[in-house]
C-alpha positions in Angstrom: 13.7 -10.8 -7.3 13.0 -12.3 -3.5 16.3 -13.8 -2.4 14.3 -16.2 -0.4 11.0 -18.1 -0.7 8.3 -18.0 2.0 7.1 -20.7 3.1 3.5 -21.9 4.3 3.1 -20.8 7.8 -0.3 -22.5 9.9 0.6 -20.0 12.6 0.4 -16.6 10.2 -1.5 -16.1 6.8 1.2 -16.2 4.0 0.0 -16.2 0.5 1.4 -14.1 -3.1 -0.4 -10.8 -3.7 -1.1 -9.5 -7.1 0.5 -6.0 -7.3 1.5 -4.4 -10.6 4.6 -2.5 -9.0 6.1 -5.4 -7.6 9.5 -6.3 -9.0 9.1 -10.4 -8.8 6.6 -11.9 -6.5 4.9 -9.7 -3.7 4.7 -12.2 -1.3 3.7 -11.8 2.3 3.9 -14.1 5.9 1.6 -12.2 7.7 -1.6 -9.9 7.2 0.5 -6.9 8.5 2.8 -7.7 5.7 0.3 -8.0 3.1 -1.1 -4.9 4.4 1.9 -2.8 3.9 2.1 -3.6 0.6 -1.2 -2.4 -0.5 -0.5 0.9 0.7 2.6 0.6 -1.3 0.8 -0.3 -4.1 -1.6 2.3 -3.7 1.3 5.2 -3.5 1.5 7.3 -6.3 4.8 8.1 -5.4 5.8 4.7 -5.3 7.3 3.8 -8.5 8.3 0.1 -8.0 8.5 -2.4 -4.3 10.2 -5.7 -4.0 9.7 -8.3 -1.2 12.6 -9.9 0.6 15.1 -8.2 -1.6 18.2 -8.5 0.2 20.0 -11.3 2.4 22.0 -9.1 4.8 25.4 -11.7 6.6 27.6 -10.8 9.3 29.5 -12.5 11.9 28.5 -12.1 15.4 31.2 -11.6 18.5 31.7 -15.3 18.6 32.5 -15.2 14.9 29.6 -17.6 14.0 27.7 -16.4 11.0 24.7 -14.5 10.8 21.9 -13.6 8.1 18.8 -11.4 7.9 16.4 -10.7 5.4 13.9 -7.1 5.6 10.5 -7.7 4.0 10.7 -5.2 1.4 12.1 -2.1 -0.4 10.3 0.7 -1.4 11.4 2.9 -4.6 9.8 6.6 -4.2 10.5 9.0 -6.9 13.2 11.7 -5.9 13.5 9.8 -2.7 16.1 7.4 -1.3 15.1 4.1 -1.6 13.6 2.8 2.0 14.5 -1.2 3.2 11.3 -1.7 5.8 11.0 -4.1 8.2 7.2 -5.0 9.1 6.5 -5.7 12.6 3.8 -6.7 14.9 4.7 -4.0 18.1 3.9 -6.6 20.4 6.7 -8.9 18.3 9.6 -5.5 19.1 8.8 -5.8 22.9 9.4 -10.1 23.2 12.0 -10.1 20.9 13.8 -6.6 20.9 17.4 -8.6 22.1 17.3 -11.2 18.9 16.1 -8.8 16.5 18.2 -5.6 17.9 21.5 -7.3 15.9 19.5 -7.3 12.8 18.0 -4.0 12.5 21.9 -2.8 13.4 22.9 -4.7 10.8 19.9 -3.6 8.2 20.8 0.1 9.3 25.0 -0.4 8.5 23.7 -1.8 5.0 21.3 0.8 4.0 23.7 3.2 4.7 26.3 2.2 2.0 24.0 1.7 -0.5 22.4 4.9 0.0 19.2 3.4 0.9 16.8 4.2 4.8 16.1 1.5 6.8 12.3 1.7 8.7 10.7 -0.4 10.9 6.8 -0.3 10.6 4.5 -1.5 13.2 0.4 -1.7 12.8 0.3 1.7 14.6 1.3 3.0 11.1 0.0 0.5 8.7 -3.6 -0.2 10.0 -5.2 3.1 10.1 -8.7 4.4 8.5 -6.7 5.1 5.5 -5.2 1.4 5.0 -9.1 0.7 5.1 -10.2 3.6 1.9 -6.9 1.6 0.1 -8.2 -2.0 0.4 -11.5 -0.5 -1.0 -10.3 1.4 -3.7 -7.8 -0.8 -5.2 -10.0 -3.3 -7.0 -11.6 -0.5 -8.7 -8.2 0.7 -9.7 -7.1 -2.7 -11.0 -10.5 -3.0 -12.7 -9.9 0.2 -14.5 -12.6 2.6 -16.1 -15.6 0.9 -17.8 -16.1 3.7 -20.4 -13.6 7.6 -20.7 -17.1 8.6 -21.0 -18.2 7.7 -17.9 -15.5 9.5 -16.7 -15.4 12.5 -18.4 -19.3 12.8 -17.4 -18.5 12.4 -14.1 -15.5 14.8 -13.8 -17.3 17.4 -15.9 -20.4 18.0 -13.6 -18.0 18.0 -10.6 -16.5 20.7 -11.9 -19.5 22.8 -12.5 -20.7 21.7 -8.5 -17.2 22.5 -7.2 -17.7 20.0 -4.0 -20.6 17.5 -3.7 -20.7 14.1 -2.1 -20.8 10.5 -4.3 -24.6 10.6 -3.6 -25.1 14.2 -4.6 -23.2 14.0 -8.1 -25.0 10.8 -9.0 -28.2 12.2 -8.5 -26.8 15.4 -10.3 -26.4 13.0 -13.9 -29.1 10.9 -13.9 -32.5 10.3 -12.3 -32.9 6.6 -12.0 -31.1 4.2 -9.4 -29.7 1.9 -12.0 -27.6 4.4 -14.1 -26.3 5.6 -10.7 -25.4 2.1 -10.1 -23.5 2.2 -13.3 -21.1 5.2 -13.0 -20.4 4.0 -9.2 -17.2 1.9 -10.2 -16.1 4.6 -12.4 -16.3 7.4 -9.8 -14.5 5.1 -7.0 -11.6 4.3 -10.4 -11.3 8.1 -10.4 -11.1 8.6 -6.4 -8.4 5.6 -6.2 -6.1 7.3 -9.2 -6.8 11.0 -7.6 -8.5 12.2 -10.3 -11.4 12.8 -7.7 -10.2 14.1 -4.5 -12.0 12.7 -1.4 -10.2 12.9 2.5 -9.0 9.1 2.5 -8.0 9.4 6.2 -11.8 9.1 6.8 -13.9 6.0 5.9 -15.2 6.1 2.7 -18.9 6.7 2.3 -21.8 7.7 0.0 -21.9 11.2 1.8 -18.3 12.1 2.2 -17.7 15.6 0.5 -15.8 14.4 -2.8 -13.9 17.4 -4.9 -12.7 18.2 -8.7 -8.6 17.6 -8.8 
């Protein structure tokens, strides 16, 4: 569970996002955060995240006390577990001398729990693919309308081999509206990999989709 609340912040966006791998609240004080998270979400090789999961304290050369709390730590199967801090890189460069002492600190901790210690900037978080994640995961949370739907869909895939989302449509049925219908199904099966599609690239009607 968070070891500290976040509070309401008119300078950044803070909120509570709704994430089925989060252990406790996923909370976030800044779009960057809450960015970060859906990708974590989104990572099938994430198996569970928890926000502001540790309070790290220390006493500082003139022995007054000292405490800092990472944003989150990721769980990835056969992996150790990573403690990330989420940074603005314009935030490292105006505050690199305050927050040096802390990521020292984070770095000491992770060590003798057997856990990594990141730091994450926007560089790495918002990227074309953060953008095919935000898209995908409501279809993913939404789940599959019908197995049918997607057994229909996945079956004539694999008789095309590679085809594109407008292509494969067309392929089952003639008329607009039952293409319509078996949209949210086919972006379900892209989101959960059961349709592979190049998520680096933004997502579109005509990029080449493929049988997993």
């Amino acid at each position: 569970m968070p070891v500290r609340t976040i509070p309401k912040n008119y300078r950044n966006v803070t909120g509570i996002a709704a994430h089925s791998k989060a252990d406790g609240q996923a909370m976030f004080e800044s779009t960057l955060e809450r960015d970060f998270i859906s990708l974590l979400e989104f990572d099938k090789h994430v198996s569970r995240f928890e926000v502001q999961p540790v309070k790290i304290t220390w006493l500082n050369k003139e022995d007054k006390r000292r405490s800092y709390t990472p944003d989150v730590v990721a769980f990835r199967q056969g992996e150790k577990p990573t403690l990330y801090e989420v940074k603005y890189r314009s935030d490292l460069k105006v505050n690199w001398d305050k927050l040096q002492p802390k990521f020292r600190m984070a770095i000491k901790y992770a060590k003798e729990n057997q856990w990594r210690f990141k730091i994450v900037t926007e560089k790495e978080i918002r990227t074309p693919y953060l953008e095919s994640v935000k898209f995908l995961l409501p279809f993913i949370r939404q789940g599959a309308s019908e197995e049918a739907d997607m057994a229909l869909l996945v079956g004539n895939l694999k008789k095309l081999g590679r085809a594109t989302p407008t292509g494969l449509l067309e392929k089952i049925y003639s008329d607009p509206w039952n293409q319509a219908r078996l949209l949210p199904t086919l972006w379900y099966l892209i989101g959960t990999g059961q349709i592979g599609m190049n998520l680096n690239q933004k997502i579109t009607m005509t990029r080449e989709i493929w049988s997993c």
